[in-house]
C-alpha positions as CSV (number, residue, x, y, z in Angstrom):
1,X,8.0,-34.0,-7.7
2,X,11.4,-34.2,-6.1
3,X,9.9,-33.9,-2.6
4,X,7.8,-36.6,-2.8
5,X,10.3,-38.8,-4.0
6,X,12.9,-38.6,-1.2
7,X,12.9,-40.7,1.4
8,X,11.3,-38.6,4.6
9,X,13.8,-38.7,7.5
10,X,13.1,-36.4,10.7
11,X,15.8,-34.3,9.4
12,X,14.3,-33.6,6.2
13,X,10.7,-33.3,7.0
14,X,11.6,-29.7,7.6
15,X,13.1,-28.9,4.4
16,X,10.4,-30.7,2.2
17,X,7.5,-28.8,3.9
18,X,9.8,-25.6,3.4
19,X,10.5,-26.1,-0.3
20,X,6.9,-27.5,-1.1
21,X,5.4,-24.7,0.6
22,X,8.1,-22.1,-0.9
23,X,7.2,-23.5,-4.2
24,X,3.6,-23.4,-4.0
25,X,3.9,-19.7,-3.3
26,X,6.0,-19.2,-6.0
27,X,3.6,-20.3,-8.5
28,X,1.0,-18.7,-6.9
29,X,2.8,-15.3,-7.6
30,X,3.7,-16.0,-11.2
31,X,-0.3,-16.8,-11.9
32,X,-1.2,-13.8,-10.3
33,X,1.3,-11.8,-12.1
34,X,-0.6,-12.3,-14.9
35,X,-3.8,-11.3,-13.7
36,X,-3.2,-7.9,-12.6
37,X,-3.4,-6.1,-15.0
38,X,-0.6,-3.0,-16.3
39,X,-1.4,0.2,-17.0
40,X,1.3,0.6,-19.9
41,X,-0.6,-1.8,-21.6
42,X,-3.8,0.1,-21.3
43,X,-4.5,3.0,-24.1
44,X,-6.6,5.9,-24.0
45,X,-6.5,5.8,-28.0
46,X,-9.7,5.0,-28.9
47,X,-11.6,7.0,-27.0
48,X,-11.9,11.1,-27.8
49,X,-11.0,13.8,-26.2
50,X,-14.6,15.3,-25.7
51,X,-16.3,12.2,-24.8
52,X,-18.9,12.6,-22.4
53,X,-18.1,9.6,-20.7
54,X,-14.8,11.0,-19.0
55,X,-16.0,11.4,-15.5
56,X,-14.7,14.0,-13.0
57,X,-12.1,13.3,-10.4
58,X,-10.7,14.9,-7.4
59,X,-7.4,14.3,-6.5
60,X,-7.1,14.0,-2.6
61,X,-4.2,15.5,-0.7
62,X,-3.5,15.4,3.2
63,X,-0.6,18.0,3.8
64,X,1.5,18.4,6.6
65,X,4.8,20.2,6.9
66,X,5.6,19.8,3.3
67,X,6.6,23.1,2.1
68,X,9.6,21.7,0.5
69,X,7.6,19.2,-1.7
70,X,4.5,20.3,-1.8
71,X,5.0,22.9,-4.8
72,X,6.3,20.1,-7.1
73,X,4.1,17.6,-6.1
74,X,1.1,19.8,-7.1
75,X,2.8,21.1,-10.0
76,X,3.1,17.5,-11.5
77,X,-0.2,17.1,-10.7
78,X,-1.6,20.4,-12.6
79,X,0.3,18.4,-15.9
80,X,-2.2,15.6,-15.8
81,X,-4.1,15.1,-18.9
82,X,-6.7,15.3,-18.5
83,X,-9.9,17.5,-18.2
84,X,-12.5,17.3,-15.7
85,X,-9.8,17.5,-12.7
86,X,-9.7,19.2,-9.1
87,X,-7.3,19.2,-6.7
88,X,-8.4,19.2,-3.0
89,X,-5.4,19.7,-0.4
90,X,-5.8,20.0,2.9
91,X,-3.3,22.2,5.0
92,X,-3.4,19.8,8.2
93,X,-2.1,22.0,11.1
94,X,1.2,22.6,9.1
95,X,3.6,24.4,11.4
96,X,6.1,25.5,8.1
97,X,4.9,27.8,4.6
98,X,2.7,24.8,3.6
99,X,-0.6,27.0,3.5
100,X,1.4,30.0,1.9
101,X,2.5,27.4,-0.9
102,X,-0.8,26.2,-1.7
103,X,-2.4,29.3,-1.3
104,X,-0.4,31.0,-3.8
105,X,-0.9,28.0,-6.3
106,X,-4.8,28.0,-5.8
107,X,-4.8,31.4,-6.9
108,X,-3.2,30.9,-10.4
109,X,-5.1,27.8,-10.7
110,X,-8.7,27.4,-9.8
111,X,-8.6,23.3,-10.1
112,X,-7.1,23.6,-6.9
113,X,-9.2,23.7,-3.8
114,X,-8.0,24.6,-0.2
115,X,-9.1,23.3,3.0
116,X,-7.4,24.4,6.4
117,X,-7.5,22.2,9.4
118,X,-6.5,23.9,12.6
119,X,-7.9,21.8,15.4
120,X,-8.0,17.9,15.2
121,X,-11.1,16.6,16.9
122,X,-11.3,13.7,19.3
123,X,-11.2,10.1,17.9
124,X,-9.4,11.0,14.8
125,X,-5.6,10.4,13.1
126,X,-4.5,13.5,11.6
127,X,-4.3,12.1,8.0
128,X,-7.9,10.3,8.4
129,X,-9.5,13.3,9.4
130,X,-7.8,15.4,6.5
131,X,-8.6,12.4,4.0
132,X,-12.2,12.9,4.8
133,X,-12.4,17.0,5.2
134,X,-11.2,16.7,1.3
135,X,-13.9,14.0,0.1
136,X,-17.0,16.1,1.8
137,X,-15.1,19.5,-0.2
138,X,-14.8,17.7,-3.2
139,X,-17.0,17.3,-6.2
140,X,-15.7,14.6,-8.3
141,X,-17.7,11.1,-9.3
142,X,-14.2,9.5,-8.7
143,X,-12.2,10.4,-5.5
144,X,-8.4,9.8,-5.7
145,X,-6.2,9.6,-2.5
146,X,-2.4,10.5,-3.2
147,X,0.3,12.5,-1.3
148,X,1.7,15.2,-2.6
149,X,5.4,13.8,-2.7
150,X,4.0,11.1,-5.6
151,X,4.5,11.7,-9.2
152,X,2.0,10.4,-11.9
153,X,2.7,10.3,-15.8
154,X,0.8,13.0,-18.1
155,X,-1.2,10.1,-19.4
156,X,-2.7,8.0,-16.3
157,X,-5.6,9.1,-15.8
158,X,-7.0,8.4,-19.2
159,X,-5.7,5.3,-18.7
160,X,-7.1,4.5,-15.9
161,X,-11.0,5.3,-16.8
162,X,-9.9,3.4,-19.6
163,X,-9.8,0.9,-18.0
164,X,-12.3,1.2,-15.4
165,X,-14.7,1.3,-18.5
166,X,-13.4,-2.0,-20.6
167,X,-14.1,-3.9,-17.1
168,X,-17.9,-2.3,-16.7
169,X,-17.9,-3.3,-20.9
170,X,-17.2,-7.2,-20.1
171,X,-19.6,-6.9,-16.4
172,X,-16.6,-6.7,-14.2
173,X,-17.2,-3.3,-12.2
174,X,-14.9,-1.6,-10.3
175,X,-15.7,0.6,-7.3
176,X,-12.3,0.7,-5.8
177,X,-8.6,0.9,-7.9
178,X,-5.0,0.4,-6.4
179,X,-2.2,1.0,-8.2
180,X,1.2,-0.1,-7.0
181,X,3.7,2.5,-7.8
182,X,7.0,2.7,-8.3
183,X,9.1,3.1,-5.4
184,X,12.4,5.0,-5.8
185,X,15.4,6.0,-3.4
186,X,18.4,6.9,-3.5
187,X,19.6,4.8,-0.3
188,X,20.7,1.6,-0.9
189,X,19.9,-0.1,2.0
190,X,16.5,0.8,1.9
191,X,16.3,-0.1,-1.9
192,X,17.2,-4.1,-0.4
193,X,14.3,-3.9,2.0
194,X,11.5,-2.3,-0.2
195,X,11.9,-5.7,-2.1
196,X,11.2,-8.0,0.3
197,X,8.7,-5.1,1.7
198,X,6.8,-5.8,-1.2
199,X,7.2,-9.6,-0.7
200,X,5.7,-9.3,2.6
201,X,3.5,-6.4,1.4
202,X,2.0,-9.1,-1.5
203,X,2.0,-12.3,1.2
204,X,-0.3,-10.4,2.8
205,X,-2.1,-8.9,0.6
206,X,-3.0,-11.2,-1.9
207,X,-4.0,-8.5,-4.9
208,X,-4.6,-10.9,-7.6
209,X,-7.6,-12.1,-5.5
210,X,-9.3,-8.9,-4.6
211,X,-11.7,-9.0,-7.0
212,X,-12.8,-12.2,-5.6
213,X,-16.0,-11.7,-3.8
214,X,-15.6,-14.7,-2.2
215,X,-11.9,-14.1,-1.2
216,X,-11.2,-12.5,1.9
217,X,-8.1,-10.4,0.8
218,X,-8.4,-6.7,0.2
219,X,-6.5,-4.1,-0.7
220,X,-5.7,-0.4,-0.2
221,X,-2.3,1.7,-1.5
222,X,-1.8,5.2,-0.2
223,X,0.0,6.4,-3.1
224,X,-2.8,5.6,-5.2
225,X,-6.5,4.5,-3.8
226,X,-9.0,5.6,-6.2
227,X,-12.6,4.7,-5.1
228,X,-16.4,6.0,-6.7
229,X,-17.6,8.8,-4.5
230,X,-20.8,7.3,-4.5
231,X,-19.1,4.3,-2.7
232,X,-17.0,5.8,-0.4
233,X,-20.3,8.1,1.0
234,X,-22.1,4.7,1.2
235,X,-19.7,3.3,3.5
236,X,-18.8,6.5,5.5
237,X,-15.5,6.6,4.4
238,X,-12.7,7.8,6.9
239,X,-15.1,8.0,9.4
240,X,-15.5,4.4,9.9
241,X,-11.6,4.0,10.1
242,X,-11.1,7.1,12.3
243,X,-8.6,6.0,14.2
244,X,-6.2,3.5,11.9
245,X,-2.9,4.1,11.6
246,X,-2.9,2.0,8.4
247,X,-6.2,3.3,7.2
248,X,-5.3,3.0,3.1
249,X,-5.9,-0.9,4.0
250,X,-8.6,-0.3,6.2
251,X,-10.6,1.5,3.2
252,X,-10.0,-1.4,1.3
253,X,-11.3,-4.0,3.7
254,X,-14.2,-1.8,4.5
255,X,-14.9,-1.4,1.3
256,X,-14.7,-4.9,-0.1
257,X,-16.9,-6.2,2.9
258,X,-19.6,-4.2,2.0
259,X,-20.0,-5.8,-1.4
260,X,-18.1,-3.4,-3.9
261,X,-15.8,-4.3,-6.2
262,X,-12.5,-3.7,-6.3
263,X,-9.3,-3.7,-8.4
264,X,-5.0,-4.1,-8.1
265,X,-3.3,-3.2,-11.0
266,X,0.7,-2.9,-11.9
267,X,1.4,1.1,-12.5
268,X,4.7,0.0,-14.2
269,X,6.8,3.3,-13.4
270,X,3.3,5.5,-14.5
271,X,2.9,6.0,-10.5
272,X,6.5,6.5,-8.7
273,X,6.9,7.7,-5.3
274,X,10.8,8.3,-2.8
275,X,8.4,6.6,-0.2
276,X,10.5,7.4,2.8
277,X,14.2,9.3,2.4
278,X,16.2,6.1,4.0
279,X,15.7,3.2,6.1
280,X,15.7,4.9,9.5
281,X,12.3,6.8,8.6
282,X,11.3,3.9,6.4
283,X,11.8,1.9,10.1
284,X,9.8,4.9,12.3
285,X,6.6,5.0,10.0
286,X,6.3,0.8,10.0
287,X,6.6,1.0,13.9
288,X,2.8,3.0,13.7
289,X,1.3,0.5,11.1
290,X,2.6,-3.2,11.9
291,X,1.0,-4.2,15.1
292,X,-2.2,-2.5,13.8
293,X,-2.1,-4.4,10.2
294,X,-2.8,-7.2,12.7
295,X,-5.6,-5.2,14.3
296,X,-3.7,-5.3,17.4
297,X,-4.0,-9.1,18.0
298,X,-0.7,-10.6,20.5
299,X,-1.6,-14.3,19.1
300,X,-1.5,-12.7,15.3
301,X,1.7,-11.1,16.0
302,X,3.3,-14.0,17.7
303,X,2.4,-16.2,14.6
304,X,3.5,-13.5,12.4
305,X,7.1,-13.3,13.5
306,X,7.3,-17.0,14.0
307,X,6.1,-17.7,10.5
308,X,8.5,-15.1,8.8
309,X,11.3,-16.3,11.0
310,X,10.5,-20.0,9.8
311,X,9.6,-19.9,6.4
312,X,12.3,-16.3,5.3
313,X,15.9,-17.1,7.3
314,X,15.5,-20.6,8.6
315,X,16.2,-21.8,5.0
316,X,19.2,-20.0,4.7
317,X,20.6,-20.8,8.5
318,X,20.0,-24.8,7.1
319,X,21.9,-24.0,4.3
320,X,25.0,-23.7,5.8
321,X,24.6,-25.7,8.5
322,X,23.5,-28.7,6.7
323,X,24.9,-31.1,4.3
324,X,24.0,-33.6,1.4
325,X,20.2,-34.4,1.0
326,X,19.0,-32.0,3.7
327,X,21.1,-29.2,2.7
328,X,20.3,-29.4,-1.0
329,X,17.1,-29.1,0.1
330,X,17.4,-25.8,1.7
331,X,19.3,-24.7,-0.7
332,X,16.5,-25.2,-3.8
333,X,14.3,-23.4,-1.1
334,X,16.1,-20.5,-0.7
335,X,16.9,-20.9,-4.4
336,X,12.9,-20.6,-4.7
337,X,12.4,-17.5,-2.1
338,X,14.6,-15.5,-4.4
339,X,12.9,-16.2,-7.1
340,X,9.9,-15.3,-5.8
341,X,11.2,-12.0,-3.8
342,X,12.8,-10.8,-7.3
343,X,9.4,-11.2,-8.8
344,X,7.7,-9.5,-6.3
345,X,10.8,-6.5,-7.3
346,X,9.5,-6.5,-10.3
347,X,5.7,-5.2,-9.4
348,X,7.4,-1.9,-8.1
349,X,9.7,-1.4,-10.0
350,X,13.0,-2.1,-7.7
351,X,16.4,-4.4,-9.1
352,X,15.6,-8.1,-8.8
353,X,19.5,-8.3,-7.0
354,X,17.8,-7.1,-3.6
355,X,16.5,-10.2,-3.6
356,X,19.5,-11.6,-1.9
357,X,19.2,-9.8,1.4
358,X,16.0,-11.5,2.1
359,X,17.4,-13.5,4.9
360,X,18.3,-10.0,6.9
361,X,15.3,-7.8,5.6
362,X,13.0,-10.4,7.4
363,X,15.2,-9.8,10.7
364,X,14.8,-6.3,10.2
365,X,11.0,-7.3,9.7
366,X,10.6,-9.4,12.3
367,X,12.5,-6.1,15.0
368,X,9.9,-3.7,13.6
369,X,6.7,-6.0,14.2
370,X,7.9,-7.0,17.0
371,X,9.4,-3.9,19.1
372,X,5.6,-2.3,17.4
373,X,4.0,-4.8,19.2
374,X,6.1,-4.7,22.4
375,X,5.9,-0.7,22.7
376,X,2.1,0.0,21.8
377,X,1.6,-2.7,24.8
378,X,3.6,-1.1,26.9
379,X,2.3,2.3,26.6
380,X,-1.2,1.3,26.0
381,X,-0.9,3.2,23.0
382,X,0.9,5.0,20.5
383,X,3.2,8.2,19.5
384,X,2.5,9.6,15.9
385,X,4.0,13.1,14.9
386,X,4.1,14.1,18.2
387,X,0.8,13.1,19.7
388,X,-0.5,10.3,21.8
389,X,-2.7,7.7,21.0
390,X,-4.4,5.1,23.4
391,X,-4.9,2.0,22.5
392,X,-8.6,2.1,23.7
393,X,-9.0,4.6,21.5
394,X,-7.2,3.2,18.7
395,X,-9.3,0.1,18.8
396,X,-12.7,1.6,19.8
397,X,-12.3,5.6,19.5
398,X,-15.5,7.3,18.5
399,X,-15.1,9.9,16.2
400,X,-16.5,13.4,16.0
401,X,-19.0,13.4,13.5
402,X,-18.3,15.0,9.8
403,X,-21.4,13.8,8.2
């Protein structure tokens, strides 16, 4: 109500829209906190252990040079309660002991399943092309993507068929699950940017409305993306998305536009992944994803970095440059994008206090997005563990066929 009750200068007008808009958004994310929904509030309880209603799932695993995680990545996963369980890891031309490692644990464990990839074929990304070698090898009625650096609690997967079957009890069917996990690190700097990462992450996402039919926002997590086999045959699944780097949020649109349901939820520590080991490799795998999050549109990107620029550090440059009415102005609006950055903290897991280096996250934002752009223009293409990528291809690369 303040807003509207202040006289509207030229100097101002900025400020109002700013804090109006900053607002807006801010209640927006407090309403859709409450509708996703948290799997520590979800309990297995009430339903037995030999119900025939637990279905099978196959845990999905792209590996590549990961001998020094991969053992106790699949060792947390072998501690999962929970019954009818495989494990389908793909050695993905790994140049280290990866295949030793996994061999040796598929032979004291048979709920581990091997596939070796030594060639990739034309008009597919590496981790695509592994994602979808495990789904044609495995046997589950649910398939679950992970990697095998992310850690789940003994009880998740009860709780999630839990509640994947209260929804289908009150007609709300899911085909497809996210879960947001936590993210961990032990580098400070990166700690500060994962929270407004997951700001930005959440702006343009939208979770709360993906199960929305008639909402255009969909959703797809790498550390957890849990889909029906069923659906993910109906829609061809990696094969459609060969060649996208970001191809978790691919699924997810891909999914969702053909009509299938999906589902965010809040794992609330159950799901915790170090995503990268600081901010330098945090910086390195954004460069492959950000222009292509975009889908490789210049006028998308230009809006994207103008928007960010306006709406995340303008505030906080008017703050100090500014005095009396406009400059208390900018001041409740950065007041407000704190707020709503530390809730957006809260989701994964990360201290609400990295809230406050907002202002030079979104520089660091705006650099990545916009040296991505700039460089995968330049080359006509781009450079992804070592091999080259056109942009022609990236954007209209047909794949070899799988099935």
């Amino acid at each position: 109500m303040l807003v509207f009750m202040l006289p509207l200068t030229v100097e101002n007008a900025i400020p109002c829209f700013l804090l109006l808009g900053t607002g807006l958004l801010l209640l927006e994310f407090l309403w859709g906190w409450t509708q996703l929904p948290n799997m520590r509030h979800v309990t297995p309880d009430d339903i037995p252990d030999d119900t025939p209603s637990w279905p099978s799932i196959s845990l999905l695993i792209a590996a590549r040079n990961e001998e020094a995680t991969i053992e106790a990545g699949l060792t947390s996963l072998l501690q999962l309660d929970y019954a009818p369980l495989e494990i389908v890891v793909v050695n993905d031309r790994s140049e280290d002991r990866t295949a030793e490692v996994i061999a040796r644990m598929a032979a004291k464990d048979s709920r581990i399943a091997c596939v070796s990839v030594d060639r990739l074929p034309v008009g597919w990304l590496g981790k695509n092309h592994a994602m979808m070698l495990a789904a044609l090898k495995a046997q589950g009625e649910w398939l679950l993507m992970t990697d095998a650096d992310v850690i789940f609690d003994s009880t998740l997967l009860k709780r999630v068929v839990s509640l994947i079957q209260q929804k289908n009890k009150s007609h709300k069917t899911i085909d497809h699950l996210v879960l947001f996990p936590s993210l961990t690190s032990p580098d400070s700097k990166l700690r500060m940017f994962l929270v407004s990462f997951g700001l930005f992450f959440n702006l343009y996402a939208r979770p709360w409305w993906v199960p929305f039919q008639w909402m255009p926002f969909a959703i797809g997590v790498g550390a957890f993306n849990m889909v029906k086999r069923s659906v993910y045959m109906a829609v061809e699944g990696h094969q459609a998305i060969s060649m996208r780097p970001d191809e978790d949020m691919r699924l997810g649109h891909l999914i969702k536009s053909r009509g299938y349901r999906q589902q965010a939820a809040l794992s609330d520590g159950l799901v915790s992944v170090d995503w990268y080991p600081n901010l330098p490799a945090l910086v390195e795998g954004l460069m492959k994803n950000a222009f292509a999050g975009l889908n490789y549109s210049i006028p998308f990107a230009v809006a994207s970095v103008l928007s960010m620029g306006l709406f995340f550090v303008w505030p906080f440059a008017g703050m100090l440059l500014w005095h009396g009415v406009t400059g208390n102005l900018y001041f409740l609006t950065c007041i407000t994008l704190v707020s709503l950055c530390a809730v957006a903290a809260r989701w994964i897991k990360l201290p609400a206090w990295g809230a406050f280096a907002l202002p030079v996250s979104t520089v660091l934002m705006i650099w990545i997005l916009t040296r991505a752009t700039i460089q995968t223009l330049k080359h006509q293409g781009i450079y992804w563990r070592g091999t080259f990528y056109s942009l022609e291809m990236l954007k209209h690369g047909q794949p070899e066929k799988l099935i």
